[in-house]
C-alpha positions in Angstrom: -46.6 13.0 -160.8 -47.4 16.3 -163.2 -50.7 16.8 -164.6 -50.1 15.9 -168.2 -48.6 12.1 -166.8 -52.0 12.2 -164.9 -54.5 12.9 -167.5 -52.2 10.6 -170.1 -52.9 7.5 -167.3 -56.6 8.6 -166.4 -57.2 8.9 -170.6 -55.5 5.0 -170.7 -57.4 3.8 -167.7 -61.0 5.2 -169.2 -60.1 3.9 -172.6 -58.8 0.3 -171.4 -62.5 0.0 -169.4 -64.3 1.2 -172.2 -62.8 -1.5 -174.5 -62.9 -4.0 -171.7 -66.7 -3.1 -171.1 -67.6 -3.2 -175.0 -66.3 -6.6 -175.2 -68.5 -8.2 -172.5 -70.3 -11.2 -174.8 -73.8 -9.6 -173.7 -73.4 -6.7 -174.2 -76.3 -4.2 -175.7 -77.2 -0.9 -177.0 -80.3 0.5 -174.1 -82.0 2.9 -176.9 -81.3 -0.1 -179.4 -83.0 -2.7 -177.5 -86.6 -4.1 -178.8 -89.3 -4.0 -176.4 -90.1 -7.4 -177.3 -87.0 -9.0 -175.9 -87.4 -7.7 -172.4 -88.4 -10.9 -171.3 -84.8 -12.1 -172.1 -83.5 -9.6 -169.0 -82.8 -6.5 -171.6 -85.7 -4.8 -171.5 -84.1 -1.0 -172.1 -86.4 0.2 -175.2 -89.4 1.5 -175.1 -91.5 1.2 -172.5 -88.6 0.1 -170.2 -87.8 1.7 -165.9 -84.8 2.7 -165.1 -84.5 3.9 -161.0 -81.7 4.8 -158.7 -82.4 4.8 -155.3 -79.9 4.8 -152.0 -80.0 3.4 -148.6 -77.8 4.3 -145.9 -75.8 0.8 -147.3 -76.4 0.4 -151.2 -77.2 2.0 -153.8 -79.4 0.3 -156.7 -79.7 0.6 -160.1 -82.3 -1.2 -161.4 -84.0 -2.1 -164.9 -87.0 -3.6 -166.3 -89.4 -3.5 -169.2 -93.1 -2.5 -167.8 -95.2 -4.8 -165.3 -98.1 -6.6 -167.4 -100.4 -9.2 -165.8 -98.8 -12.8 -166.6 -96.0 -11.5 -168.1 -92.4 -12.6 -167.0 -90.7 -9.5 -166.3 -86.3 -9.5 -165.9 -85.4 -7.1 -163.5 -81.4 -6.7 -164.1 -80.7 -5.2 -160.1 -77.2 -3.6 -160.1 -76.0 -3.4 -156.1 -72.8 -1.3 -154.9 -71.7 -1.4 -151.7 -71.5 2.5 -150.5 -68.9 1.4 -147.9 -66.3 1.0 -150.9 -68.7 1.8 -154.1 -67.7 -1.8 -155.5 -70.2 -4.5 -156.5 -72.5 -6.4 -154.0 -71.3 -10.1 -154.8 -73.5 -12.1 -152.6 -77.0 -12.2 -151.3 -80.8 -12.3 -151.7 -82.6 -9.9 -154.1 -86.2 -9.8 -153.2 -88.9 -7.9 -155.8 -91.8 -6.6 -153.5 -95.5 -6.0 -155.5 -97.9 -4.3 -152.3 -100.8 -2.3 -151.8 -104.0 -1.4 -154.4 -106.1 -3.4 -152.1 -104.2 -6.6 -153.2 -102.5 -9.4 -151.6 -98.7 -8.7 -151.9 -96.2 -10.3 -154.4 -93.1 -11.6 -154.0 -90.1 -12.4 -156.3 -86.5 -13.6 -155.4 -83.4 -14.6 -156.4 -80.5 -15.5 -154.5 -77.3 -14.6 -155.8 -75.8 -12.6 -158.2 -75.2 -13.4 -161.9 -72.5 -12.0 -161.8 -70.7 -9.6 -158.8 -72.7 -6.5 -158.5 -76.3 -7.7 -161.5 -79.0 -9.8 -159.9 -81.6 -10.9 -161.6 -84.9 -11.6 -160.4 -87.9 -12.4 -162.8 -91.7 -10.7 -162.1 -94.9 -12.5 -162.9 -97.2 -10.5 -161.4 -100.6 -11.6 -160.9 -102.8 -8.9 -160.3 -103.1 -5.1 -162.2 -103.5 -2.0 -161.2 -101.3 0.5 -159.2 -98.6 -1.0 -156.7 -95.9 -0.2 -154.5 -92.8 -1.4 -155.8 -90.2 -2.0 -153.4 -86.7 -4.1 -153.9 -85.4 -6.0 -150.4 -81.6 -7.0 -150.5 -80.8 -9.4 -147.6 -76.9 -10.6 -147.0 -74.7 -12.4 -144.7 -73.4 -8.9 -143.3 -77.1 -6.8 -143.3 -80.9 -6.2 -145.0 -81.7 -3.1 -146.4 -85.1 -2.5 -148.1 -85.7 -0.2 -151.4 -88.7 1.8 -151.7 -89.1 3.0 -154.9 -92.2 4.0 -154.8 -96.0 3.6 -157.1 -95.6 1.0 -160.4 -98.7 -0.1 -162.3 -99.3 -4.0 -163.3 -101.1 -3.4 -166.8 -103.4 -5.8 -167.4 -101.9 -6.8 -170.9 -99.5 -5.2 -173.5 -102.1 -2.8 -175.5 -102.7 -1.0 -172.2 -99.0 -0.5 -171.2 -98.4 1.0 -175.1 -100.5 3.2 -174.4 -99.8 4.3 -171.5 -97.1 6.6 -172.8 -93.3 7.5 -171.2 -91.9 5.2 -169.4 -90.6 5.8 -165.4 -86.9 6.3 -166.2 -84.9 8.4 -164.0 -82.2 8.2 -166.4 -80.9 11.6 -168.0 -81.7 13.0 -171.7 -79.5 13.1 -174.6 -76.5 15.1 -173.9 -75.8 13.9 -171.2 -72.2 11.7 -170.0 -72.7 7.7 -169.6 -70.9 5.6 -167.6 -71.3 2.5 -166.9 -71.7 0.5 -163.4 -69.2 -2.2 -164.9 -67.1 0.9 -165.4 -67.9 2.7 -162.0 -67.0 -0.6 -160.0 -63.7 -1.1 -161.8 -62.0 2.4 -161.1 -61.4 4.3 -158.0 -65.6 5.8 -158.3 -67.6 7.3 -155.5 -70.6 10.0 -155.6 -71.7 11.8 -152.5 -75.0 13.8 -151.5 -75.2 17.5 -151.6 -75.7 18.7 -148.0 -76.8 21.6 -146.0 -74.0 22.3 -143.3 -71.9 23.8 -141.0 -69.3 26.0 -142.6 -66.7 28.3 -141.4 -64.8 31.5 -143.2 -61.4 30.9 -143.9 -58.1 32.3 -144.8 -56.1 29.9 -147.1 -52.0 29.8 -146.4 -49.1 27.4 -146.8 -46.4 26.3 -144.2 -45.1 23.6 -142.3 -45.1 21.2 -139.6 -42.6 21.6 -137.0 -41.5 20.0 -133.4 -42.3 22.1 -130.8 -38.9 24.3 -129.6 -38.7 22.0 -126.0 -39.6 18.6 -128.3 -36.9 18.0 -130.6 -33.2 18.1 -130.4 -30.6 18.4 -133.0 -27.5 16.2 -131.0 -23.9 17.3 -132.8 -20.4 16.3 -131.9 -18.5 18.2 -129.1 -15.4 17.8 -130.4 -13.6 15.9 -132.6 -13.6 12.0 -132.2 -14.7 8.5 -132.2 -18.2 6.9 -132.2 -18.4 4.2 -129.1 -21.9 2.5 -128.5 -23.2 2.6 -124.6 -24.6 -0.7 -125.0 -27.1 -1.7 -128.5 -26.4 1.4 -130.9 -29.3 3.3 -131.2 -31.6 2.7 -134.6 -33.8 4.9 -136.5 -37.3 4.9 -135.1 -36.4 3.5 -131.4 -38.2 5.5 -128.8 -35.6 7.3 -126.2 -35.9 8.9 -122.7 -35.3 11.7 -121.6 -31.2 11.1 -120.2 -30.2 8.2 -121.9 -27.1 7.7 -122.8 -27.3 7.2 -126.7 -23.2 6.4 -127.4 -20.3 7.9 -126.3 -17.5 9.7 -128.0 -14.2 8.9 -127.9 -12.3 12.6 -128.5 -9.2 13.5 -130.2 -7.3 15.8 -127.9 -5.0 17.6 -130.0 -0.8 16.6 -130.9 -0.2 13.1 -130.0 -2.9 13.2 -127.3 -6.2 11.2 -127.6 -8.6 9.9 -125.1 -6.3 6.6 -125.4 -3.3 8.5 -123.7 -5.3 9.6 -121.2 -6.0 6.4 -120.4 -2.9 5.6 -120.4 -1.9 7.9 -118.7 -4.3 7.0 -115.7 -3.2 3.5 -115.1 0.2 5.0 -115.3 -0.8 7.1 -112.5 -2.6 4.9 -110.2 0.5 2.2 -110.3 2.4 4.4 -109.3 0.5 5.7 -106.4 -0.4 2.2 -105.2 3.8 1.9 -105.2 4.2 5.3 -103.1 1.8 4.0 -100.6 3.0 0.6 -99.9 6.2 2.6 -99.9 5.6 5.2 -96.9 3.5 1.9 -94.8 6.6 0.3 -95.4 8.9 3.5 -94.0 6.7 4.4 -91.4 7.2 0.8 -90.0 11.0 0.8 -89.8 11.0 4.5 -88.5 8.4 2.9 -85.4 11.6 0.7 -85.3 14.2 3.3 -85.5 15.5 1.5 -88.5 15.4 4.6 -90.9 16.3 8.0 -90.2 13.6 10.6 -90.1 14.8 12.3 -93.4 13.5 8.6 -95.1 10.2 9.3 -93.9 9.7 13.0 -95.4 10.7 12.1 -98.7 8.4 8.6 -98.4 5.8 11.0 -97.4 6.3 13.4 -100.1 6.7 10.8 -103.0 3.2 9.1 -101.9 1.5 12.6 -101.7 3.1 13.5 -105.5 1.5 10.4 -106.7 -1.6 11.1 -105.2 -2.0 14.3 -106.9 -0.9 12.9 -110.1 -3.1 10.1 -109.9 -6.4 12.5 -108.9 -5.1 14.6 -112.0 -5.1 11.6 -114.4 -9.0 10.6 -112.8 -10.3 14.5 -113.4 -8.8 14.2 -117.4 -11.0 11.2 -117.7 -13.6 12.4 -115.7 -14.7 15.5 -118.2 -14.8 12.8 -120.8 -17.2 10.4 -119.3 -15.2 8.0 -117.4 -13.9 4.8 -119.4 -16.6 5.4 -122.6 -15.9 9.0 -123.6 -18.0 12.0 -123.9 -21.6 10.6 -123.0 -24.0 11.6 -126.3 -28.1 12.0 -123.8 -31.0 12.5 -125.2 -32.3 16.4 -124.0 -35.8 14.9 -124.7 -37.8 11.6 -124.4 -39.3 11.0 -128.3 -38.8 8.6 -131.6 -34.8 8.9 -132.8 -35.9 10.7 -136.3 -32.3 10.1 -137.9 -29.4 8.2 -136.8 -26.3 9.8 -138.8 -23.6 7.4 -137.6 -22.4 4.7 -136.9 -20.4 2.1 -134.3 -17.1 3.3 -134.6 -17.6 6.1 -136.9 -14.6 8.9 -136.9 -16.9 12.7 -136.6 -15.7 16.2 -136.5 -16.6 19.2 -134.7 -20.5 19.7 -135.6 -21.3 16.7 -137.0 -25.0 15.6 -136.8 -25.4 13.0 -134.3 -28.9 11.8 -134.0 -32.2 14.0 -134.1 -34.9 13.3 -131.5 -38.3 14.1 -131.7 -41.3 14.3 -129.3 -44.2 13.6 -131.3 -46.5 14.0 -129.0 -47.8 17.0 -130.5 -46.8 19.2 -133.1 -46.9 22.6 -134.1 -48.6 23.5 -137.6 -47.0 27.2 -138.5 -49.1 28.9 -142.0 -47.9 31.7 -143.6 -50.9 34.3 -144.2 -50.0 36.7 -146.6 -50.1 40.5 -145.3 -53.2 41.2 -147.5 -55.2 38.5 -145.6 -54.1 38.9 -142.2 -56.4 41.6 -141.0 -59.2 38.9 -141.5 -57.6 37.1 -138.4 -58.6 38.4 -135.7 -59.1 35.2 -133.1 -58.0 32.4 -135.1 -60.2 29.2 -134.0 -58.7 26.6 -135.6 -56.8 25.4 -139.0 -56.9 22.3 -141.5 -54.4 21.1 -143.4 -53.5 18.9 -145.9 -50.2 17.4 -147.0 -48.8 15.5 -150.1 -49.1 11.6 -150.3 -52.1 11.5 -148.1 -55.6 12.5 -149.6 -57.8 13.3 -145.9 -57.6 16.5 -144.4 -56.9 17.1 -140.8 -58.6 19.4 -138.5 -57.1 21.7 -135.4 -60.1 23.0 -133.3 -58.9 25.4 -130.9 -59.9 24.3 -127.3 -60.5 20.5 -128.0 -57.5 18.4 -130.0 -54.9 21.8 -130.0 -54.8 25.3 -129.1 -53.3 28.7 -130.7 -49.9 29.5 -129.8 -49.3 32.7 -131.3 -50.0 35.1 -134.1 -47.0 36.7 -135.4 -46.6 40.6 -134.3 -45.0 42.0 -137.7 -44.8 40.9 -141.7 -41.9 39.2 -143.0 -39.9 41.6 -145.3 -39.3 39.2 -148.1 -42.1 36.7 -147.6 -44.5 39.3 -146.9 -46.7 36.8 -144.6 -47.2 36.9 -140.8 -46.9 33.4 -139.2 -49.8 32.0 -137.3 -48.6 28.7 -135.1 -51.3 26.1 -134.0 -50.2 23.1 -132.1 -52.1 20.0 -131.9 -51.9 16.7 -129.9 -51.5 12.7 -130.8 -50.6 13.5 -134.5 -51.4 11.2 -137.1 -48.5 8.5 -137.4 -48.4 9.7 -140.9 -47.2 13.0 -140.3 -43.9 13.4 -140.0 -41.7 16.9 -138.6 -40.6 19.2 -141.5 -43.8 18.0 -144.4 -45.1 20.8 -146.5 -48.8 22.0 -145.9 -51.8 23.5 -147.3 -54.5 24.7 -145.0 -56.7 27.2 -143.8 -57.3 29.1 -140.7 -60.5 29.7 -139.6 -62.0 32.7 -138.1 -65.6 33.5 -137.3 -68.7 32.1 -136.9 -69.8 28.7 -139.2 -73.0 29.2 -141.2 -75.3 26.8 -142.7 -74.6 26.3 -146.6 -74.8 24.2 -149.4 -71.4 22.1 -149.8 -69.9 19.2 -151.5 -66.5 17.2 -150.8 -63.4 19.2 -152.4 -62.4 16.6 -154.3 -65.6 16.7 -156.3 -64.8 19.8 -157.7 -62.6 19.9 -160.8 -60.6 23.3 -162.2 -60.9 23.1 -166.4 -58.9 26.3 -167.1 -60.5 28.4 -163.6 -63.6 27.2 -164.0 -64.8 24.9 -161.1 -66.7 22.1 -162.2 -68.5 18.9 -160.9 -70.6 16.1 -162.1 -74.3 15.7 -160.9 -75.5 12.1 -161.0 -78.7 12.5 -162.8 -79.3 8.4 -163.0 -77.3 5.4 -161.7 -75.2 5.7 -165.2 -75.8 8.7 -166.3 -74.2 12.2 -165.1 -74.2 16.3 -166.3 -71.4 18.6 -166.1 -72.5 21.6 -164.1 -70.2 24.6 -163.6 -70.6 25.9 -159.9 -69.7 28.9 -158.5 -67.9 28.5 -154.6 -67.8 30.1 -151.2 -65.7 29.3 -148.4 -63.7 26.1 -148.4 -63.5 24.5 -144.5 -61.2 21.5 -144.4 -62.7 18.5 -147.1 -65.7 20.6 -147.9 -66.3 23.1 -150.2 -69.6 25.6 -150.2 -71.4 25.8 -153.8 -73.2 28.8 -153.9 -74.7 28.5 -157.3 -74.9 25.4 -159.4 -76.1 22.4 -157.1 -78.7 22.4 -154.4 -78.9 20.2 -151.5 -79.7 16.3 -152.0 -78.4 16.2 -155.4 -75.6 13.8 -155.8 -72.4 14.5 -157.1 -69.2 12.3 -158.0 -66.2 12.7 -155.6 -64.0 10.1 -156.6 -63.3 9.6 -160.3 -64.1 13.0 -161.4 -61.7 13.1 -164.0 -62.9 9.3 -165.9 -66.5 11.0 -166.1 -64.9 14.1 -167.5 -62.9 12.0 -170.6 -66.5 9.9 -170.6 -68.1 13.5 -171.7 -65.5 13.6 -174.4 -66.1 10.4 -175.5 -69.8 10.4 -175.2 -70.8 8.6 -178.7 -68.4 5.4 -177.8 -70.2 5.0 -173.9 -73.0 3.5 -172.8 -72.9 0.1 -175.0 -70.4 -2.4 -172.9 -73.2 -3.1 -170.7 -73.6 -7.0 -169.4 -77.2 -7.6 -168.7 
């Protein structure tokens, strides 16, 4: 799929969820919303919290108008699962009120309004400040929310006054979207860490068989495809010596492998005749009933038949007996192709079957000449390959080892081959696939990093999205170090326990173009 097909489906895709989401029958403008309705569940004007906070399980995103004294207060509670990053459909949402030398308040609700929104109500009972904390029990675990100090006000005059509101949520400028939109798409954010990182040298190249692990078997000569028994099939695993089929040759003129069999029955019948022959001679010459003369020649026709008869037995014996030429497997592995058939007619050459061991596999990069003096001990590689998104990792010394760095540069490639093999391959991978990687060399070093697929390119600029509330992100341009396998080192631009997206980096990108029609499809 090209790019422009790819930002043509992620543009329909964003616009089909932003229409979707702006059709929901209760749905709401947040800046537009009256602080006098929050006790209907929308309280999102003035004077209402917004807070994002994780857990090792869920992430919530929760809103509420301010806390006053006998007031009921809707707290709209948006779970996502951070296994998946889709909705939490089921369980117990539990509002905590504790501490200020008061007896703690509980408020629950159990189950969802609808997947992912819960909505328990607050009437608290006592003011002054409090910890607020938000427990969320299911069927599959409890995790508990601590978000920290929230004052009861003891009526409405003292919670207008009390100024700006706790709202985590970004300023103006800044890209919506949605959790109704997040939970729909392919969506995932990730924290900026501190961590290991290695130097690397980035090549392309290719997976290969190792040279004793695969074999290429070709026609010998000529001929006729026989099964040995159930005709091999693509996949089947094969031993090392089995007989795959057998094939029958074409011996030149009006010989084939038919004549020869012919040829040997001729033989032997007529050899069993020569010998019941000279047993019966030798008899009558015991009886002097035959002269001796009788006896030579009986003797001499039996020993012609004999050698004709071994003759005919050596012909078929270079060809495999009764079945042919024998096709054996050279090595025990999976039968990658199967090029013929039962009974198939094959010249010289032809491609047979192709075995492979896949018990390990050898990743050869190309470095280009102008890297190559960087490599002076390779330590290990990762690689990537079309059609499957995760990387995979080749630490020297534990799952592969370094086979060899290549002595001179190619002429026309001008790249030196480095070779890694590694053991008990993904089933995914397959001889022959295309690959991007990088070879590693050096020592790793602590550093700020973020998953490579966070990271978009608009026109050589690297780019990612910092999540600044639970709906709200910024587009931040980041300058990068060294890339080692999924991860990417940011050296200017994020800092470590920001959160950035890493799946659905482009949606949030066409939200930021489309930043005055977001933000309103939003079912609380």
């Amino acid at each position: 799929m090209n790019t422009r097909h790819l930002a043509s489906l992620a543009a329909a895709c964003f616009a089909a969820l932003t229409l979707t989401a702006c059709g929901d029958t209760a749905s709401h403008d947040h800046a537009a919303q009256p602080a006098a309705e929050a006790g209907h569940g929308h309280g999102h004007g003035a004077g209402g919290e917004k807070i994002t906070h994780f857990t090792d399980r869920t992430e919530l995103f929760v809103e509420f108008p301010r806390l006053v004294v006998g007031e009921e207060s809707a707290f709209a509670a948006h779970l996502t699962r951070l296994a998946d990053f889709r909705a939490l459909a089921a369980g117990k949402v539990t509002v905590v009120l504790s501490g200020g030398g008061q007896p703690a308040e509980t408020f629950a609700v159990d189950g969802a309004s609808q997947p992912g929104i819960f909505r328990p109500v607050a009437v608290p009972k006592q003011a002054g400040k409090r910890e607020l904390a938000i427990e969320v029990a299911t069927a599959e675990f409890s995790v508990r929310h601590d978000l920290g100090p929230m004052t009861v006000y003891a009526d409405h005059k003292a919670a207008d006054a009390a100024g700006g509101a706790h709202d985590d949520e970004g300023a103006g400028g800044e890209i919506g979207f949605t959790k109704e939109q997040q939970w729909k798409v392919d969506f995932a954010t990730t924290e900026v860490v501190k961590r290991p990182l290695r130097p690397a040298v980035t090549a392309t190249g290719v997976l290969r068989a190792r040279p004793d692990g695969e074999a290429l078997l070709t026609a010998p000569a000529p001929g006729q495809v026989q099964p040995a028994g159930r005709f091999p099939q693509l996949g089947q695993v094969v031993k090392k010596g089995d007989i795959l089929a057998y094939l029958s040759p074409r011996l030149g003129g009006e010989t084939d492998f038919a004549s020869l069999q012919a040829a040997a029955s001729k033989a032997r019948a007529e050899f069993e005749v020569a010998e019941r022959e000279l047993a019966r001679i030798e008899s009558l010459y015991k009886e002097e009933a035959v002269a001796e003369k009788r006896l030579f020649a009986a003797r001499a026709a039996e020993a012609s038949a004999r050698a004709e008869h071994d003759a005919a037995r050596q012909r078929i014996g270079q060809y495999g007996g009764s079945g042919g030429i024998p096709i054996r497997a050279p090595v025990s592995g999976l039968l990658a192709d199967v090029r013929v058939s039962p009974g198939a007619f094959v010249t010289e050459g032809t491609l047979l079957f192709h075995v492979v061991d896949r018990r390990a596999l050898w990743l050869e990069l190309r470095v280009p000449e102008s890297e190559i003096a960087r490599l002076v001990a390779p330590s290990g590689a990762a690689f990537r390959v079309e059609g499957i998104e995760q990387s995979f990792a080749i630490d020297a010394g534990k799952n592969g080892r370094l086979i060899a760095v290549g002595g001179a540069v190619d002429a026309t490639m001008r790249s030196v081959p480095v070779v890694f093999e590694f053991e008990k391959p993904d089933p995914r991978l397959r001889v022959g696939m295309s690959a991007k990687g990088q070879l590693f060399s050096g020592p790793a070093r602590e550093a700020v990093a973020v998953p490579v697929s966070a990271v978009l390119d608009e026109s050589g600029v690297a780019v990612v999205f910092v999540m600044t509330g639970g709906e709200s992100f910024e587009r931040r341009s980041v300058l990068l170090g060294v890339r080692d396998g999924d991860w990417v080192e940011v050296v200017e631009g994020v800092e470590a326990g920001q959160r950035v997206v890493s799946r659905g980096t482009y949606l949030i990108k066409l939200a930021g173009a489309n930043t005055g029609q977001i933000g309103h499809g939003h079912a609380h």
